[in-house]
N, C-alpha and C positions, 0 to 999 in steps of 0.2 A: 243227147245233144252233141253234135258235132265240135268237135275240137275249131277254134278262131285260132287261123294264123294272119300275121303283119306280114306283106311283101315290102319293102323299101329297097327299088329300085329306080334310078333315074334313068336307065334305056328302056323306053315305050315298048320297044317290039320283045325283049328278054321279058320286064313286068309285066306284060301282055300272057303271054306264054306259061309262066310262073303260074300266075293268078286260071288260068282256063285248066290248068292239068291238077294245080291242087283242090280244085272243084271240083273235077272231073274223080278225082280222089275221093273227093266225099265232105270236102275240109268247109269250112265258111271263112273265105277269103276278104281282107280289106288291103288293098294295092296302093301304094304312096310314090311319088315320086323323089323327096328328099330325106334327108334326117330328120328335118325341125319337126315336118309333118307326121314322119314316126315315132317320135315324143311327145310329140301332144296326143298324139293319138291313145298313147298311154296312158295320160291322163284322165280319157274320159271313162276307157274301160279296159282294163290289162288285157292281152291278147294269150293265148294260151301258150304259143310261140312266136318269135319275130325269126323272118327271113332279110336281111340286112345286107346289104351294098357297101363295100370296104370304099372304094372311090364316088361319094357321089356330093352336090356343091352346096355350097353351104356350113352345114355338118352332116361329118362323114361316117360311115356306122360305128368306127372303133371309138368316136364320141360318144353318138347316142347309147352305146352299151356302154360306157366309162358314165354317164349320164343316173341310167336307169341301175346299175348296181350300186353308185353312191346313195339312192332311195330306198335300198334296200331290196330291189326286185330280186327274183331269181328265176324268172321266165327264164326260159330255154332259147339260145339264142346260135343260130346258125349264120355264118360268114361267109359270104361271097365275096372273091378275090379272083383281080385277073394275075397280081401278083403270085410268086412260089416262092419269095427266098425265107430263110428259116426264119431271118428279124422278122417280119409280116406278122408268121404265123402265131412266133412266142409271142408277140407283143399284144395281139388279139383273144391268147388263151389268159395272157397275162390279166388285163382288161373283164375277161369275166364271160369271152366267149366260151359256148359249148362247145364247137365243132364250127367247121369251113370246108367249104369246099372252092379250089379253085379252076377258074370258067379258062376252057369250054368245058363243059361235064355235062353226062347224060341225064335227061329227067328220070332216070330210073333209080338212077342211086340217089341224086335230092331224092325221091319221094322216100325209099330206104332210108336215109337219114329223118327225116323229117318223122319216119314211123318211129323209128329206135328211139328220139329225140322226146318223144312224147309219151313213150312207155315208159323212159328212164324217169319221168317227171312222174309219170303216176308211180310207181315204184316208191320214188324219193318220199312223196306222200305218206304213202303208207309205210314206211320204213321210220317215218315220223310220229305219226301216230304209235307202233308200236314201242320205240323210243321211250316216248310221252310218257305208254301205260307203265314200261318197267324202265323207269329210269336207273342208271349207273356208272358206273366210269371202267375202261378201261384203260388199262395200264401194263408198260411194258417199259422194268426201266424207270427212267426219268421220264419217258413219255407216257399223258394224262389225254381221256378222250373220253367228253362227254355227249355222248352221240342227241341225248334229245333239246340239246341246246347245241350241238353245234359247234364245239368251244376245244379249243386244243392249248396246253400245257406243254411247255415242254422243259425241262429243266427250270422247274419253276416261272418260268416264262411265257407269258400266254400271244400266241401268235394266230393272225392271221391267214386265211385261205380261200380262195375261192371255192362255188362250191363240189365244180370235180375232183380239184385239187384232197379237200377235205372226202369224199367220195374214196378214193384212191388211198386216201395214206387210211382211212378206217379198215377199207378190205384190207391193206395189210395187216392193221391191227388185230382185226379179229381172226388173223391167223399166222400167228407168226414161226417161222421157221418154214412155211410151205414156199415151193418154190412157181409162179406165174409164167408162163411166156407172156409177148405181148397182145398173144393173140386171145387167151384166156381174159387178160384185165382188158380187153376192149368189149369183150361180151360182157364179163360183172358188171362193168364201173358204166360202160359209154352204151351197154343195150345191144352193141353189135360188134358181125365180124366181118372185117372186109380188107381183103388182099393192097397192102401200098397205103395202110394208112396205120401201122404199127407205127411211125415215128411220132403221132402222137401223144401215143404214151409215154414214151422217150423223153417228151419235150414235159410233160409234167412230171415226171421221174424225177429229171434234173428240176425244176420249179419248186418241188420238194427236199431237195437236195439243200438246194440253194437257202430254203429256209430254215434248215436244220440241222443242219450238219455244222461244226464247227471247220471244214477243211469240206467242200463239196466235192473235191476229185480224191478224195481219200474218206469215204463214205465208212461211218460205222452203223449207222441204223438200215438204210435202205441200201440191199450189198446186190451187186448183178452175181448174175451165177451163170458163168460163162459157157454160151450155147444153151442156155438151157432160161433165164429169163434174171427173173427177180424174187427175191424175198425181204420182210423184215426179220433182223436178225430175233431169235430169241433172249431175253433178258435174263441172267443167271439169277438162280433163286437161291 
């Protein structure tokens, strides 16, 4: 069966466009023009991923995702922005988005993302399931991660994540002391690797920071390693 993607776009000629090349792709496309229409649309049947419009009237996508992840979704959700400044983007990852891309941008990289975006999903699956079959915790530390629920500890404190967020800080778990570029955790974590979009990581780097660290710019658990990427520290035994 064909992966179902959601377009919600309010410019006709862009979700015109969108909707003819991710069919031309192979995909089974349903094209919207607002938000409200792409939340109900959810309703009637979840879409394998949503393609989402940061500006459009009514409600705007960083709704309809702030929306659907209080339901508990975790479709895979890609952002469209004519905007670039960094508040935009954090506040979109913040929210629960996958990935963004902002317009004008080539249909070749959408459709690129769009692929990584849907493997990452099957992956999460089955990373699930295997979870399930051997459940356990890992530990490092004062930090607790029980991968087949999903659930994070940390100093006694159970906190939440989105779910890259959570994605990212388990690959570090399950290897701590090793050292990532940015461009290594966009292939694990995000599916792909692509030139000008390392600050991604960056931005949840910091998002993880922020929630765990007691002192975010004086980082003891997630340390940069300067030139060279990132690591979780390893926990003395």
């Amino acid at each position: 069966m064909p992966s179902t993607i959601l377009v919600a776009e309010d410019q006709a000629d862009i979700r015109d466009l969108l909707a003819m090349n991710l069919r031309n792709a192979g995909y089974e496309v349903t094209a919207v023009a607002d938000g409200l229409a792409a939340l109900n649309s959810q309703n009637e049947q979840a879409s394998d991923l949503l393609i989402l419009d940061l500006m459009m009237p009514g409600m705007d996508g960083l709704e309809v995702c702030k929306a659907l992840r209080a339901r508990g979704r975790s479709t895979p959700i890609l952002m469209l922005t004519a905007k670039s400044t960094e508040l935009d983007r954090v506040l979109g990852l913040e929210l629960g988005a996958d990935d963004y891309l902002t317009k004008p941008f080539s249909l070749a990289e959408l459709l690129a993302r769009v692929k990584a975006l849907l493997r990452r999903a099957d992956l999460l699956r089955a990373a699930q399931v295997n979870a399930a079959a051997q459940p356990g915790t890992i530990r490092n530390g004062d930090l607790e991660i029980l991968p087949a629920k999903r659930q994070v500890r940390y100093r006694g404190e159970a906190l939440d994540f989105t779910a890259l967020e959570f994605d990212l800080l388990l690959h570090f778990a399950q290897h701590p002391g090793h050292v990532f570029s940015r461009g290594q955790l966009l292939n694990a974590v995000w599916g792909y690797t692509h030139d000008g979009y390392e600050h991604t990581v960056t931005t949840h780097i910091n998002r993880l920071r922020a929630k765990l660290e007691a002192d975010p710019m004086r980082p003891e658990l997630i340390l940069t390693v300067r030139g060279a990427g990132y690591k979780m520290r390893e926990a003395p035994r």
